[in-house]
mmCIF file of the N, C-alpha and C atoms, coordinates in Angstrom:
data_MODEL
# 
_entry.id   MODEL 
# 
loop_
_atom_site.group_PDB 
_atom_site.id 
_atom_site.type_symbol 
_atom_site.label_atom_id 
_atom_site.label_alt_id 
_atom_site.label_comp_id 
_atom_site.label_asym_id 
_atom_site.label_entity_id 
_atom_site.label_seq_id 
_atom_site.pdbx_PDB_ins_code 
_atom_site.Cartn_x 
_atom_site.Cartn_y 
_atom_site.Cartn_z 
_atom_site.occupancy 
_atom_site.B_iso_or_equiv 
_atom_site.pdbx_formal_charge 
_atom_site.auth_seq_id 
_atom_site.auth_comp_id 
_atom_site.auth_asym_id 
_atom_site.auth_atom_id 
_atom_site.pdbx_PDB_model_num 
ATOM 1   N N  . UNK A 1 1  ? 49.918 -94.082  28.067 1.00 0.00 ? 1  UNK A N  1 
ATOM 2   C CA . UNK A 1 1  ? 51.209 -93.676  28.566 1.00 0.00 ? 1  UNK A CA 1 
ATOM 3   C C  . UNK A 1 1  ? 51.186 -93.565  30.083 1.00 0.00 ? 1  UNK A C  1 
ATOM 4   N N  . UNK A 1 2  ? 50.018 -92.959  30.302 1.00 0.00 ? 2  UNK A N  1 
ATOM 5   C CA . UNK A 1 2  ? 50.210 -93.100  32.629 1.00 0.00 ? 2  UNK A CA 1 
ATOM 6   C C  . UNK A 1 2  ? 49.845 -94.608  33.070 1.00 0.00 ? 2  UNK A C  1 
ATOM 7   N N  . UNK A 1 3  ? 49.316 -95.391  32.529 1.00 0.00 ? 3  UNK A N  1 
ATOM 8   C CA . UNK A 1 3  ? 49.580 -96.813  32.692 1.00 0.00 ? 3  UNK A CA 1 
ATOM 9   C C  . UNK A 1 3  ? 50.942 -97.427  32.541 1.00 0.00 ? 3  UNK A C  1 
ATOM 10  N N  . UNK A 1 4  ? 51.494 -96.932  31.576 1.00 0.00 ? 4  UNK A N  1 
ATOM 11  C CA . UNK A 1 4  ? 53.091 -97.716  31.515 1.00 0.00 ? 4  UNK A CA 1 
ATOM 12  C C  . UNK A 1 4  ? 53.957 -96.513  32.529 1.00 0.00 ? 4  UNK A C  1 
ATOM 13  N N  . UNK A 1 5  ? 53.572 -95.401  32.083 1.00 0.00 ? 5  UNK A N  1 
ATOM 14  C CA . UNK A 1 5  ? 54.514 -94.665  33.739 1.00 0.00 ? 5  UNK A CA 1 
ATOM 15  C C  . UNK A 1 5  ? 54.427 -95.244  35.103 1.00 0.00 ? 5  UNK A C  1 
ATOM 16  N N  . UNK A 1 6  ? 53.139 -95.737  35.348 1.00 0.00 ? 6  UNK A N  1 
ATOM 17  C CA . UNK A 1 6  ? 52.712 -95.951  36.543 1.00 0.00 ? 6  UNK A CA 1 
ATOM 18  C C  . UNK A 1 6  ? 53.595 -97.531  37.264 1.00 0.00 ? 6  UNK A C  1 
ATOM 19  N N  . UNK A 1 7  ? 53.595 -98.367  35.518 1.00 0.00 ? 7  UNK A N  1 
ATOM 20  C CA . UNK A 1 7  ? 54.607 -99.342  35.725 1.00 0.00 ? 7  UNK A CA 1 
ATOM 21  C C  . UNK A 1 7  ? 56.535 -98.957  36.154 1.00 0.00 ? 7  UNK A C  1 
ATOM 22  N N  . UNK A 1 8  ? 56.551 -98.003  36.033 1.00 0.00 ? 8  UNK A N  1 
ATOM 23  C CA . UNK A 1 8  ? 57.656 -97.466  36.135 1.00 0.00 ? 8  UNK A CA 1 
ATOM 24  C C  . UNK A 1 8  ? 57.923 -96.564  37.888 1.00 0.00 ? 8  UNK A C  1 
ATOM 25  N N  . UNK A 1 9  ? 57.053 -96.524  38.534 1.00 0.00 ? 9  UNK A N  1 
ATOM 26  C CA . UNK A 1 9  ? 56.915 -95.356  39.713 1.00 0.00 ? 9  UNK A CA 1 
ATOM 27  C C  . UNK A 1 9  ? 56.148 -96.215  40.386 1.00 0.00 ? 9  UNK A C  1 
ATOM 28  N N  . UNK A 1 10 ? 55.347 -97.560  40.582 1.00 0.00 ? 10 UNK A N  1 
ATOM 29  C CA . UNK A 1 10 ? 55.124 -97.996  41.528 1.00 0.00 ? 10 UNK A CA 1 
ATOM 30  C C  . UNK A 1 10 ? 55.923 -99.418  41.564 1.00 0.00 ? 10 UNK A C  1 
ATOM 31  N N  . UNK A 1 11 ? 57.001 -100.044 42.948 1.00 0.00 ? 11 UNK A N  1 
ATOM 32  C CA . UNK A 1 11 ? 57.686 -100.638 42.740 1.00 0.00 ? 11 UNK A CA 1 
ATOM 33  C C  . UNK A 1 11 ? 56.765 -102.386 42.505 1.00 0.00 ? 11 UNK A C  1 
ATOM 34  N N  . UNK A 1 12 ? 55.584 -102.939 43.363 1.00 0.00 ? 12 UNK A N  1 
ATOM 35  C CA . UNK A 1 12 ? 55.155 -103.823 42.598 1.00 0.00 ? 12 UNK A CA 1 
ATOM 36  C C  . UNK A 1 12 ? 54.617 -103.992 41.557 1.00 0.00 ? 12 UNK A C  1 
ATOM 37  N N  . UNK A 1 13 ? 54.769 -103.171 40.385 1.00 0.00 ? 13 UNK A N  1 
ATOM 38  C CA . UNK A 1 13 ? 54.169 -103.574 39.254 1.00 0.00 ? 13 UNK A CA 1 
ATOM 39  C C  . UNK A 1 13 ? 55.691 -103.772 38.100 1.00 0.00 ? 13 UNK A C  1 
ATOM 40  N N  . UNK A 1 14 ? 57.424 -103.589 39.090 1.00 0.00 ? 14 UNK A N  1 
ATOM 41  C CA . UNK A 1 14 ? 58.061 -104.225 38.164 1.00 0.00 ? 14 UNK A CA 1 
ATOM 42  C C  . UNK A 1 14 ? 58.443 -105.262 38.886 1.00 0.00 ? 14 UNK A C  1 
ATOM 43  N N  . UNK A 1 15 ? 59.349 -105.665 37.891 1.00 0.00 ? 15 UNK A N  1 
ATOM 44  C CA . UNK A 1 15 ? 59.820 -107.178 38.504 1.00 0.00 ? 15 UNK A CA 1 
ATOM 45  C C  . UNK A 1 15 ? 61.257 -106.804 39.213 1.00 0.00 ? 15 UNK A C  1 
ATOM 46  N N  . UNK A 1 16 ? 61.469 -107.957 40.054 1.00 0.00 ? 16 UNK A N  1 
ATOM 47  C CA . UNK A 1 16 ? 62.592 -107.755 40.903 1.00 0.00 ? 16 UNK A CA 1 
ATOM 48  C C  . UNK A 1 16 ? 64.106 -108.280 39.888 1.00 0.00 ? 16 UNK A C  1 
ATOM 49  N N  . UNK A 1 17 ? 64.898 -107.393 40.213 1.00 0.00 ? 17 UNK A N  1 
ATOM 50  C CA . UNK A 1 17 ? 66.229 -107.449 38.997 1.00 0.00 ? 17 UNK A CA 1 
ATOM 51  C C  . UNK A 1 17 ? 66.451 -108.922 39.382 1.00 0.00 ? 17 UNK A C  1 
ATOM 52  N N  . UNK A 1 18 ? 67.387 -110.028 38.274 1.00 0.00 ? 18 UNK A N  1 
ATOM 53  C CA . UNK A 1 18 ? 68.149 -111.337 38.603 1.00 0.00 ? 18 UNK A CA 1 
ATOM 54  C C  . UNK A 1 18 ? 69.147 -110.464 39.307 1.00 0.00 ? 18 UNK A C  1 
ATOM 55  N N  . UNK A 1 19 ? 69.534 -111.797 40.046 1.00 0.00 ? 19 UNK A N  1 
ATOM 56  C CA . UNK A 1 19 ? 70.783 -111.722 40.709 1.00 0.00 ? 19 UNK A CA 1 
ATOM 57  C C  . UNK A 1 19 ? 71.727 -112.156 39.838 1.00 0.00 ? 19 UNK A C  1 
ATOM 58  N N  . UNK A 1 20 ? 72.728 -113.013 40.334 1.00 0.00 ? 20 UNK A N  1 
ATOM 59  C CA . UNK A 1 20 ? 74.159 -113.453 39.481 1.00 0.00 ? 20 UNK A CA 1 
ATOM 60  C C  . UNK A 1 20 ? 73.970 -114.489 39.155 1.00 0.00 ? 20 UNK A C  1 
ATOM 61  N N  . UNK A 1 21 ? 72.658 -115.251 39.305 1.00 0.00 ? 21 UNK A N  1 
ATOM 62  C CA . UNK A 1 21 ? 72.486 -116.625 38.580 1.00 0.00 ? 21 UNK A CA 1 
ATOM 63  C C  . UNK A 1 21 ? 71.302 -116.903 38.112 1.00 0.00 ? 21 UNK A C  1 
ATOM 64  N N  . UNK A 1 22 ? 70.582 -117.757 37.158 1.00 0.00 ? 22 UNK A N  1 
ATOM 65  C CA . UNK A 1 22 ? 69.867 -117.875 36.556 1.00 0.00 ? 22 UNK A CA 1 
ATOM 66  C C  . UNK A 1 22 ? 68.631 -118.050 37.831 1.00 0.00 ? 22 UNK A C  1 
ATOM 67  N N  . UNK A 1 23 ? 69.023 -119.080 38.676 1.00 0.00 ? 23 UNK A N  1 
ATOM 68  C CA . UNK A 1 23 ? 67.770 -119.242 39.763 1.00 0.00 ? 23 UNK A CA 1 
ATOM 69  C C  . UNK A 1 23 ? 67.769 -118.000 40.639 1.00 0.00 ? 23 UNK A C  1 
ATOM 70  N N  . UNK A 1 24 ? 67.969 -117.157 40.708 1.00 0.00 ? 24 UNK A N  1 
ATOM 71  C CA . UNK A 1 24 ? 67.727 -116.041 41.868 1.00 0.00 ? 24 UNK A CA 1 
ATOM 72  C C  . UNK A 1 24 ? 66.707 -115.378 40.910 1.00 0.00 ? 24 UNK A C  1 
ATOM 73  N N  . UNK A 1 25 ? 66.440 -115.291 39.677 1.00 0.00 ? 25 UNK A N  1 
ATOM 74  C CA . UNK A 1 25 ? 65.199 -114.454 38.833 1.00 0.00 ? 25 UNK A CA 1 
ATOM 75  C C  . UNK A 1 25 ? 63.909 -115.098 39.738 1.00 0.00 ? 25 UNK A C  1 
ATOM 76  N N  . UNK A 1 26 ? 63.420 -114.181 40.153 1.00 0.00 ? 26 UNK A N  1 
ATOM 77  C CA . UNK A 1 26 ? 61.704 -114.726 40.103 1.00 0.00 ? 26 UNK A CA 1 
ATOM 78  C C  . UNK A 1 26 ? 60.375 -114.553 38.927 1.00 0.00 ? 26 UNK A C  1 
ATOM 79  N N  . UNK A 1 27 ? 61.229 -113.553 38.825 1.00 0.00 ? 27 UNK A N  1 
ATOM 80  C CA . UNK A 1 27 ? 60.167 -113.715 36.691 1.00 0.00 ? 27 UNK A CA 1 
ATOM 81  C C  . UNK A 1 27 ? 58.833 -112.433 36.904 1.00 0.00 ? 27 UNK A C  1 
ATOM 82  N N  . UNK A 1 28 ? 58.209 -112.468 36.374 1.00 0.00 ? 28 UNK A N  1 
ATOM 83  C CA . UNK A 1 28 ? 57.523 -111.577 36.549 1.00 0.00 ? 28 UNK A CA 1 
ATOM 84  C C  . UNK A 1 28 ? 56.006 -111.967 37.124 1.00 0.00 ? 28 UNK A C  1 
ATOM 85  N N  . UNK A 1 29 ? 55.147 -111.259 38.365 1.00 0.00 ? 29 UNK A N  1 
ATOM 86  C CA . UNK A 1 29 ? 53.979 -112.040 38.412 1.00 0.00 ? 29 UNK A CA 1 
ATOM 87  C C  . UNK A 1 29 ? 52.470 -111.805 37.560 1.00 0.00 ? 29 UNK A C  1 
ATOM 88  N N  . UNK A 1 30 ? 51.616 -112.556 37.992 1.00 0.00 ? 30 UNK A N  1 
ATOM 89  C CA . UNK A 1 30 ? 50.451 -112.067 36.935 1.00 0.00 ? 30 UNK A CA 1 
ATOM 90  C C  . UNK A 1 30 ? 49.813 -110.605 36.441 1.00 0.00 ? 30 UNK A C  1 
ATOM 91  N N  . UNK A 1 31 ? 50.193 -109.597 37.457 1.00 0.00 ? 31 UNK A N  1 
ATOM 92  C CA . UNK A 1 31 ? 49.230 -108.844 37.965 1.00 0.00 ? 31 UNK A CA 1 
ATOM 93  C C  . UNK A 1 31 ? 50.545 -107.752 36.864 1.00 0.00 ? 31 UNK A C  1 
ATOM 94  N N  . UNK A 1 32 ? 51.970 -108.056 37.547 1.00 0.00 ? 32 UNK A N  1 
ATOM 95  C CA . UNK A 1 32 ? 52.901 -107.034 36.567 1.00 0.00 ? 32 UNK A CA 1 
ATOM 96  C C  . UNK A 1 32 ? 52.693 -107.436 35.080 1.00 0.00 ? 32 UNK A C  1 
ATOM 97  N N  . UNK A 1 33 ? 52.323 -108.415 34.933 1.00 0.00 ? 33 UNK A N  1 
ATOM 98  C CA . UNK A 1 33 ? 52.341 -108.381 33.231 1.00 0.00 ? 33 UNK A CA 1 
ATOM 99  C C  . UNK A 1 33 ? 51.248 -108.263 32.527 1.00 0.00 ? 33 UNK A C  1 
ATOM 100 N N  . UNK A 1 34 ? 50.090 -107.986 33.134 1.00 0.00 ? 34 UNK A N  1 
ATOM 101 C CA . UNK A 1 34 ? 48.497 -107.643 32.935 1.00 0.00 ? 34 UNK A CA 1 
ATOM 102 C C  . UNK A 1 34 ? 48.845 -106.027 32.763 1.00 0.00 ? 34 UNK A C  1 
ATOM 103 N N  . UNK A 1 35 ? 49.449 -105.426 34.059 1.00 0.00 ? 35 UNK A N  1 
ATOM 104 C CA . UNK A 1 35 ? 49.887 -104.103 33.641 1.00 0.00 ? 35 UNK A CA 1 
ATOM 105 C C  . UNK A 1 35 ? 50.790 -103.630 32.331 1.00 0.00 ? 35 UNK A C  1 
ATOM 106 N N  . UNK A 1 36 ? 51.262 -104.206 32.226 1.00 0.00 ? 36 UNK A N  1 
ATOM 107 C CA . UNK A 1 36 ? 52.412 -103.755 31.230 1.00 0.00 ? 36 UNK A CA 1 
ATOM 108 C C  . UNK A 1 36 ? 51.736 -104.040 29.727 1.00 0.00 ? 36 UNK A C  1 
ATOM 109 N N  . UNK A 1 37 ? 51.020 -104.937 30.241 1.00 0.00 ? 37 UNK A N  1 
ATOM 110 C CA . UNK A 1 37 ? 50.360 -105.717 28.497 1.00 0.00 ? 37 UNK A CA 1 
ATOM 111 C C  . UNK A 1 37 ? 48.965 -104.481 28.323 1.00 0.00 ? 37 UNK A C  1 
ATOM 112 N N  . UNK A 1 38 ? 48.388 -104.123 29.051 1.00 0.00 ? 38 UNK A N  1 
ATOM 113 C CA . UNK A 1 38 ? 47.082 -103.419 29.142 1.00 0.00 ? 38 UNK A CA 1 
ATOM 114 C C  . UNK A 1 38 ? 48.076 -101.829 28.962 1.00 0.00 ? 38 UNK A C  1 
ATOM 115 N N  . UNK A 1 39 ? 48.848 -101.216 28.876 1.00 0.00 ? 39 UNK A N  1 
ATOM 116 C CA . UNK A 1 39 ? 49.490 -99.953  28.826 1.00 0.00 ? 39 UNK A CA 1 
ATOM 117 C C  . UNK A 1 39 ? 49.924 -99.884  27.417 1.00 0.00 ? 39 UNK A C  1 
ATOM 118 N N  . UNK A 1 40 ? 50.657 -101.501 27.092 1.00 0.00 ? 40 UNK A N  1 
ATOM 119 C CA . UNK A 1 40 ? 50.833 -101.377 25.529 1.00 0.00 ? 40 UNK A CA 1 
ATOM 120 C C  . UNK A 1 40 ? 49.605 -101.694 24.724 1.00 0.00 ? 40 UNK A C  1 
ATOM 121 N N  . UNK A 1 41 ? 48.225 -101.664 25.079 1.00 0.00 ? 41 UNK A N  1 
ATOM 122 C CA . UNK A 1 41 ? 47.183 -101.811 24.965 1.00 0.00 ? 41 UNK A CA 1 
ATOM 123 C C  . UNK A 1 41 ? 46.300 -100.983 24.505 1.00 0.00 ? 41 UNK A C  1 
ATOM 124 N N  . UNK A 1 42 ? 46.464 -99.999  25.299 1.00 0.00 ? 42 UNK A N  1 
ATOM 125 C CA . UNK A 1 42 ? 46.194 -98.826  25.487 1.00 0.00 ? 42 UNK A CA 1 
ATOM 126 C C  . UNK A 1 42 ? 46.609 -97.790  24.224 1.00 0.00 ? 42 UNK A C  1 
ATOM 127 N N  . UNK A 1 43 ? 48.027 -98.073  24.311 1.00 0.00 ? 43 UNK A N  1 
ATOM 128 C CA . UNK A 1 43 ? 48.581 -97.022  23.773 1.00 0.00 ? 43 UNK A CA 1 
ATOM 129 C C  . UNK A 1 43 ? 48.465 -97.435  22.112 1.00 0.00 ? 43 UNK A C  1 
ATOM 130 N N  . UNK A 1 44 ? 48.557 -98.538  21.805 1.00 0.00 ? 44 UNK A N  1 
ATOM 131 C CA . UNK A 1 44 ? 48.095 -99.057  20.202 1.00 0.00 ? 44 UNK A CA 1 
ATOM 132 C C  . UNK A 1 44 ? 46.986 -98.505  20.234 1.00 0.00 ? 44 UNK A C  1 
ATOM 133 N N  . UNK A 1 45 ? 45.611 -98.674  21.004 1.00 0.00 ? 45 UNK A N  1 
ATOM 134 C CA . UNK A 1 45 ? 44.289 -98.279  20.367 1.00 0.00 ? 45 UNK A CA 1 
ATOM 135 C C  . UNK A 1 45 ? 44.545 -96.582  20.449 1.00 0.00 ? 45 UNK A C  1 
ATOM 136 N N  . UNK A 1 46 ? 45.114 -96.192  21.522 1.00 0.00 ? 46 UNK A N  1 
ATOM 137 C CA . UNK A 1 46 ? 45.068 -94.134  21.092 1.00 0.00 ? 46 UNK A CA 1 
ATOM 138 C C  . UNK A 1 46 ? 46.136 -94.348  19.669 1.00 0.00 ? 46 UNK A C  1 
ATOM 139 N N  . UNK A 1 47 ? 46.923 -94.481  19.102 1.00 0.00 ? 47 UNK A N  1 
ATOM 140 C CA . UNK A 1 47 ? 47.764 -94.364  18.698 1.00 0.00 ? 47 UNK A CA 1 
ATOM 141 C C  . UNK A 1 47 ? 47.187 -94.658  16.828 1.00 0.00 ? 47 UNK A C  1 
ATOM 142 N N  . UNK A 1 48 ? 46.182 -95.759  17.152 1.00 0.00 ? 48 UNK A N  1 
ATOM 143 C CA . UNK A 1 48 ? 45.143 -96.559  15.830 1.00 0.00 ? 48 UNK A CA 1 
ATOM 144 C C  . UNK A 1 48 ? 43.701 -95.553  15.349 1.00 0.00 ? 48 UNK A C  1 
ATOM 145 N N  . UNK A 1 49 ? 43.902 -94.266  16.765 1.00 0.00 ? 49 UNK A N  1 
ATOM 146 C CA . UNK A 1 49 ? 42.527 -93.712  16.128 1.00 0.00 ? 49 UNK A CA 1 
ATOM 147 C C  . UNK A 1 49 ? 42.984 -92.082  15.936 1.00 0.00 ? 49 UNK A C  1 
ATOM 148 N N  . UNK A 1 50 ? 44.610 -91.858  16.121 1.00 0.00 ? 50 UNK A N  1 
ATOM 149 C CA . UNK A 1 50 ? 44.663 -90.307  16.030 1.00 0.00 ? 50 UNK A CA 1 
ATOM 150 C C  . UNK A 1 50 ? 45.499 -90.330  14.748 1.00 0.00 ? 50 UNK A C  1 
ATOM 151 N N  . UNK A 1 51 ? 46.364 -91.600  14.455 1.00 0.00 ? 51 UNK A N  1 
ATOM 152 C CA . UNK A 1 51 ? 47.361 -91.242  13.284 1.00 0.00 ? 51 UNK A CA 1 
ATOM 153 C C  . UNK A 1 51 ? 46.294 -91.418  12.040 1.00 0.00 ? 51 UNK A C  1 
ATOM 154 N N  . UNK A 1 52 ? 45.360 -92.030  11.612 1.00 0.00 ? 52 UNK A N  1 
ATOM 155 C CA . UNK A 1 52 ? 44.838 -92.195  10.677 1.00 0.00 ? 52 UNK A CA 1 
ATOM 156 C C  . UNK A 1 52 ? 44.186 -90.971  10.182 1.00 0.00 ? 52 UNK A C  1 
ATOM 157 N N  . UNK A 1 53 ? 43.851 -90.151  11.258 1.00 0.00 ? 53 UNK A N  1 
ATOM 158 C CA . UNK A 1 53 ? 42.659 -89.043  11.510 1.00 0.00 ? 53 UNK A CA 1 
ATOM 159 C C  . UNK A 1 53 ? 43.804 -87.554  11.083 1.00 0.00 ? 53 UNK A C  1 
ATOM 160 N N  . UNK A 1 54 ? 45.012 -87.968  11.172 1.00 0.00 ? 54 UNK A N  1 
ATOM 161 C CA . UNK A 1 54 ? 46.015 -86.620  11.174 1.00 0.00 ? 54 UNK A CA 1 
ATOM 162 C C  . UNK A 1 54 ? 46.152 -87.007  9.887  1.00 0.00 ? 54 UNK A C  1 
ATOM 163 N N  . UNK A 1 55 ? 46.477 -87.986  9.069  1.00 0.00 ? 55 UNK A N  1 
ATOM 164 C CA . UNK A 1 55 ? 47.153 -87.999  7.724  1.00 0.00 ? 55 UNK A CA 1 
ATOM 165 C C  . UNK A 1 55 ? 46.031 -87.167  6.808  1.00 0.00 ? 55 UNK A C  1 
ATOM 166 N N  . UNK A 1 56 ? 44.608 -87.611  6.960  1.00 0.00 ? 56 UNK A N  1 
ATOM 167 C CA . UNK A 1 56 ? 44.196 -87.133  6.090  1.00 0.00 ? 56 UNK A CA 1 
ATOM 168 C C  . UNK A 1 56 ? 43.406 -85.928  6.328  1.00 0.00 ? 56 UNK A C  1 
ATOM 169 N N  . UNK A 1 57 ? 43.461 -85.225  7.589  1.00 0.00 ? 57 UNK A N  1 
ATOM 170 C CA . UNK A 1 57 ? 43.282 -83.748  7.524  1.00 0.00 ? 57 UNK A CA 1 
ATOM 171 C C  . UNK A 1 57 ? 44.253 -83.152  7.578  1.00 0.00 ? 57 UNK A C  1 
ATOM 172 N N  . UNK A 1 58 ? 45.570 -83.735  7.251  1.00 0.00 ? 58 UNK A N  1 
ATOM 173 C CA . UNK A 1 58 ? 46.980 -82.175  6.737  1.00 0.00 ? 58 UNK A CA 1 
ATOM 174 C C  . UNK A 1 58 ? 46.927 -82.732  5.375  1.00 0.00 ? 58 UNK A C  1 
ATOM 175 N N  . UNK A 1 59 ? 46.176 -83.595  4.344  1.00 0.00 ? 59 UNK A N  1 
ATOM 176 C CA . UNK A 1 59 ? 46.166 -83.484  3.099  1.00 0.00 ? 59 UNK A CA 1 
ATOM 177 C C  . UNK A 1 59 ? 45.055 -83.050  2.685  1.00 0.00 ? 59 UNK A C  1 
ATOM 178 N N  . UNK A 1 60 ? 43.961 -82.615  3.413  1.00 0.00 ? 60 UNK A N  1 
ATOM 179 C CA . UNK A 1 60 ? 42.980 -81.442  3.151  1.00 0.00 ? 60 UNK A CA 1 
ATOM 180 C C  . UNK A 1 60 ? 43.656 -80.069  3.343  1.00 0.00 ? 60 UNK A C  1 
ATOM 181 N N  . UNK A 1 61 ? 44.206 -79.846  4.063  1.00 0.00 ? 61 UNK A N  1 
ATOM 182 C CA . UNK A 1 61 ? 45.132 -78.873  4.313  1.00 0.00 ? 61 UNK A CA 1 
ATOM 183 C C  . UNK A 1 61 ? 45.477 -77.915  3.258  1.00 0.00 ? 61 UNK A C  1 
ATOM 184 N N  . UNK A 1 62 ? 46.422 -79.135  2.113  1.00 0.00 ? 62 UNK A N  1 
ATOM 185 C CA . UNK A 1 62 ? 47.015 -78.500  0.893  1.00 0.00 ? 62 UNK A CA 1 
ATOM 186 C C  . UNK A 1 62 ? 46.176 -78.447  -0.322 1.00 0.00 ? 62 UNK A C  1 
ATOM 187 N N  . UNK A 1 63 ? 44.982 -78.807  -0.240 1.00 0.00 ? 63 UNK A N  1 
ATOM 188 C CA . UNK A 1 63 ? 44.002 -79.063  -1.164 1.00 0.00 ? 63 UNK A CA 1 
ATOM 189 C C  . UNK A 1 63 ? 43.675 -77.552  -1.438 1.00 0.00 ? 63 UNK A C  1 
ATOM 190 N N  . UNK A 1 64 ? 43.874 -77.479  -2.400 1.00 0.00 ? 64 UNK A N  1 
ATOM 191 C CA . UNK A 1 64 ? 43.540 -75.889  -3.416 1.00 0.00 ? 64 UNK A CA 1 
ATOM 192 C C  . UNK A 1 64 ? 43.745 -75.693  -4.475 1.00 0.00 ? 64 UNK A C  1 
ATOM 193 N N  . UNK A 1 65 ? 42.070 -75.715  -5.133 1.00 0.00 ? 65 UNK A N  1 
ATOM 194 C CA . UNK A 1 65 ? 41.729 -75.643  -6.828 1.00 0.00 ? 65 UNK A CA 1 
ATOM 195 C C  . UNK A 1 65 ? 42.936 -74.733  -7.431 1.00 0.00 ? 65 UNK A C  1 
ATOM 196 N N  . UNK A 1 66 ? 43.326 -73.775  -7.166 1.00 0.00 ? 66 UNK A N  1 
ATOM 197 C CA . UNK A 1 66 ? 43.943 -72.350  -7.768 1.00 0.00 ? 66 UNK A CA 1 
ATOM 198 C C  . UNK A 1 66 ? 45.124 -72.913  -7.621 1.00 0.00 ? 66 UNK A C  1 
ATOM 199 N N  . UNK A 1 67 ? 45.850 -73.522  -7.025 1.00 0.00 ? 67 UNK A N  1 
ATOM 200 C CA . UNK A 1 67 ? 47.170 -73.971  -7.349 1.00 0.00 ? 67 UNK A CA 1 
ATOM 201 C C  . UNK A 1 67 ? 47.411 -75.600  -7.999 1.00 0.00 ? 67 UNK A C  1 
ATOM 202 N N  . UNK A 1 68 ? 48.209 -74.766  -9.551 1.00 0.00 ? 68 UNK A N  1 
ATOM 203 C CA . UNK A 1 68 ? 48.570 -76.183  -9.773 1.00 0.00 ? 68 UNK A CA 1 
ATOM 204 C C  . UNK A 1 68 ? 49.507 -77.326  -9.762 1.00 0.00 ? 68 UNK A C  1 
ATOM 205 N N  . UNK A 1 69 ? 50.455 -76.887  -8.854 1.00 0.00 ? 69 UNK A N  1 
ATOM 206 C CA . UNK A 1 69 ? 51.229 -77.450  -8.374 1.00 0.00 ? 69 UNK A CA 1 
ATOM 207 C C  . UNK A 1 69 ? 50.794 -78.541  -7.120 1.00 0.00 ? 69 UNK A C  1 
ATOM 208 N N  . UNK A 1 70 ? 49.495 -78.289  -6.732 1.00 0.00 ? 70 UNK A N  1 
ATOM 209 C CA . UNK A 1 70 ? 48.604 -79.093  -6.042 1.00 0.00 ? 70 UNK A CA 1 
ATOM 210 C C  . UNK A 1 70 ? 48.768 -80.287  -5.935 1.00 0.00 ? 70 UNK A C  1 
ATOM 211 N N  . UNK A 1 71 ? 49.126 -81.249  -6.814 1.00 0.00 ? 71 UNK A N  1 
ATOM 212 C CA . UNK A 1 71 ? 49.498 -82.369  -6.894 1.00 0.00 ? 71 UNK A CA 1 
ATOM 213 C C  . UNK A 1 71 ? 50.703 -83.013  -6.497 1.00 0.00 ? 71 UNK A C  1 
ATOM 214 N N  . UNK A 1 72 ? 51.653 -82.550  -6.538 1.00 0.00 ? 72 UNK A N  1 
ATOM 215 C CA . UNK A 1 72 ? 53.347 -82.475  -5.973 1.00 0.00 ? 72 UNK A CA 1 
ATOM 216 C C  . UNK A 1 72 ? 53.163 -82.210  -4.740 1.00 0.00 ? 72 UNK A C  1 
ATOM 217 N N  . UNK A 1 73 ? 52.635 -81.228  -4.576 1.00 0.00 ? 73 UNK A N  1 
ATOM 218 C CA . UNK A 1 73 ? 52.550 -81.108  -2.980 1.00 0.00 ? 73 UNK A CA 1 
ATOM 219 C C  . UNK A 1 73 ? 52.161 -82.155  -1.855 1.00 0.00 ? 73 UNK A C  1 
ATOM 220 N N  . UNK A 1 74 ? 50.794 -82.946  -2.580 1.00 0.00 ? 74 UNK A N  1 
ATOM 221 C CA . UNK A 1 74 ? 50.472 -83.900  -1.855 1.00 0.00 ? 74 UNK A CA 1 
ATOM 222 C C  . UNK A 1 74 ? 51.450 -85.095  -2.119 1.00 0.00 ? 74 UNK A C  1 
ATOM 223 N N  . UNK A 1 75 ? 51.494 -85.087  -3.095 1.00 0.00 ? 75 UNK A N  1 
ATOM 224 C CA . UNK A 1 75 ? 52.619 -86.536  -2.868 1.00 0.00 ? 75 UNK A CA 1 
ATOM 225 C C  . UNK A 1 75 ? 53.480 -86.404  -2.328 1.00 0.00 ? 75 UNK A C  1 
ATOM 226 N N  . UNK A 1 76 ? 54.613 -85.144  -2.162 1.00 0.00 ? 76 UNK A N  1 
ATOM 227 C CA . UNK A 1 76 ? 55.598 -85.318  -1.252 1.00 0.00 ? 76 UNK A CA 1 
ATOM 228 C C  . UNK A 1 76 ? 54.923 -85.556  0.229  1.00 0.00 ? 76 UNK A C  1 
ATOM 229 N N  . UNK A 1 77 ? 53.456 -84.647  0.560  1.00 0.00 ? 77 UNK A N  1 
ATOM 230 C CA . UNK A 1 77 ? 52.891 -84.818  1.889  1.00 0.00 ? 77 UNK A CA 1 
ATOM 231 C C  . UNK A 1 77 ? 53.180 -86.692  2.157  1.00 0.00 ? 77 UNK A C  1 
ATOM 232 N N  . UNK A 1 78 ? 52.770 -87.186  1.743  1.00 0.00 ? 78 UNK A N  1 
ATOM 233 C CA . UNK A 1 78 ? 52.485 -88.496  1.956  1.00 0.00 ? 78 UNK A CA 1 
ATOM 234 C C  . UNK A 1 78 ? 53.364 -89.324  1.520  1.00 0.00 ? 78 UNK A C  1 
ATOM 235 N N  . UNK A 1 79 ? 54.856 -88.990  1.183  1.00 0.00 ? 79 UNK A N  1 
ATOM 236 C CA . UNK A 1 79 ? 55.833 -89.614  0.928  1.00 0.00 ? 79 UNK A CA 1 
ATOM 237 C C  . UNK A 1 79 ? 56.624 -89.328  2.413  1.00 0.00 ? 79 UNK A C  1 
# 
């Protein structure tokens, strides 16, 4: 996420707006789209190692021999 902010708060890492015609775009250069691609990069791999890790310690959570409703519980968890 401070990689893609950073795309947002420093002005060469966006691209310059089109004007009123198709040729006034200059497009984006190498260096802005290395940034932008490496932030959404980033944020898939944090994103690939905390959600997997949360699902199944709040369904340890509800895990308890003495209740038998135990089972309902988790399935709605994970519905």
């Amino acid at each position: 996420m401070f990689v893609l902010w950073l795309t947002t708060i420093i002005p060469q890492l966006r691209p310059l707006p089109c004007g009123q015609y198709q040729h006034d775009c200059n497009g984006t250069t190498a260096v802005q789209l290395a940034a932008i691609l490496c932030s959404f990069g980033l944020i898939s791999i944090g994103a690939g190692f905390v959600r997997p890790c949360s699902i199944a310690l709040g369904a340890d959570q509800l895990e308890n021999k003495e209740n038998l409703d135990n089972e309902r519980l988790i399935d709605s968890y994970f519905n």
